[in-house]
N, C-alpha and C positions, 0 to 999 in steps of 0.2 A: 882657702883650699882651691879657690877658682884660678890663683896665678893669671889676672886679666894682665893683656899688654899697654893698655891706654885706662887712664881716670881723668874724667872730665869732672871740675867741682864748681857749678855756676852759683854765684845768686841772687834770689829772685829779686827782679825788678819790676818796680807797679807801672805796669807799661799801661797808656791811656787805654779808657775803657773797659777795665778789667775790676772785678771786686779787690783785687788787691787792693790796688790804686787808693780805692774810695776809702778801705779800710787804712792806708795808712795815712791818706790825708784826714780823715775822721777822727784817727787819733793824734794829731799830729807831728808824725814819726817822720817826716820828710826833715834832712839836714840841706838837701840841695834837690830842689824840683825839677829838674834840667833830667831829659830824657834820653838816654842813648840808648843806642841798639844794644842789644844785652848782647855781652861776648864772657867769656870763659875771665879776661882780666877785670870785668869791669869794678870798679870799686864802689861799696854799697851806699846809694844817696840816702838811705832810709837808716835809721837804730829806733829802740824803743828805750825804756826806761832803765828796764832789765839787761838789753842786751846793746851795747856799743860797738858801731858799725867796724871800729878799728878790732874787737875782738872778733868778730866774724871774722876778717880780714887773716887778723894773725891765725886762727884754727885752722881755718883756708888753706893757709902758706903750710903750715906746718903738716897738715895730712897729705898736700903734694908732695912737701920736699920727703916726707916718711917713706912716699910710697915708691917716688920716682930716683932717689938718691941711695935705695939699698945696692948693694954688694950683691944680691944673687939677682933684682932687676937690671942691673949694670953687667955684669955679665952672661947672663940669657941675650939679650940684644946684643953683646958683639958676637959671639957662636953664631946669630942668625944672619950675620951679614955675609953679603953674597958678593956684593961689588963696590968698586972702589967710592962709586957714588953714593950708595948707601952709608959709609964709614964717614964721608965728609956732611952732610946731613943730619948726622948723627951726632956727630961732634958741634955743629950749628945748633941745631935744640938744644943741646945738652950747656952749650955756654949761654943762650936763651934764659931756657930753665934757671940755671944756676945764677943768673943775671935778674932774674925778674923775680929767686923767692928769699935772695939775701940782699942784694943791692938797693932793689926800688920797694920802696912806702916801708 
């Protein structure tokens, strides 16, 4: 019912020094120990028994592309465009978007 304009869907990464960290190396849930700055794409270096990092991934994909790929979000953002620079922009993220939750991994 909130109709938000922006969904961000990060996941956690055991950045050093953090109980995370210790908790996943304790169990150990690391597939690749290599640290990156955590960003919005990063793909998960951790899974557990239970849960495979590749299904994170796919749910991931799938509740952006749900959220960002409807028909009344798709056009609410063109009604809101004001200038020509926003429409070009818009069309950038949008093949982005559509580039980064069918194309890659």
């Amino acid at each position: 019912s909130l109709n938000p304009d922006y969904l961000s869907l990060n996941i956690a990464a055991p950045l050093w020094n953090t109980s995370f960290r210790e908790e996943v190396r304790s169990n150990s849930w690391f597939v690749n120990d290599r640290i990156e700055v955590d960003s919005s794409c990063s793909y998960p270096i951790w899974e557990t028994d239970r849960l495979e990092r590749s299904e994170v991934w796919r749910i991931r994909k799938l509740a952006l592309r749900e959220f960002y790929l409807r028909p009344a979000y798709i056009i609410n953002q063109l009604k809101n465009l004001k200038t020509y620079y926003q429409l070009r922009m818009l069309v950038k993220e949008g093949f982005n978007l559509v580039f980064n939750l069918i194309v890659r991994n």
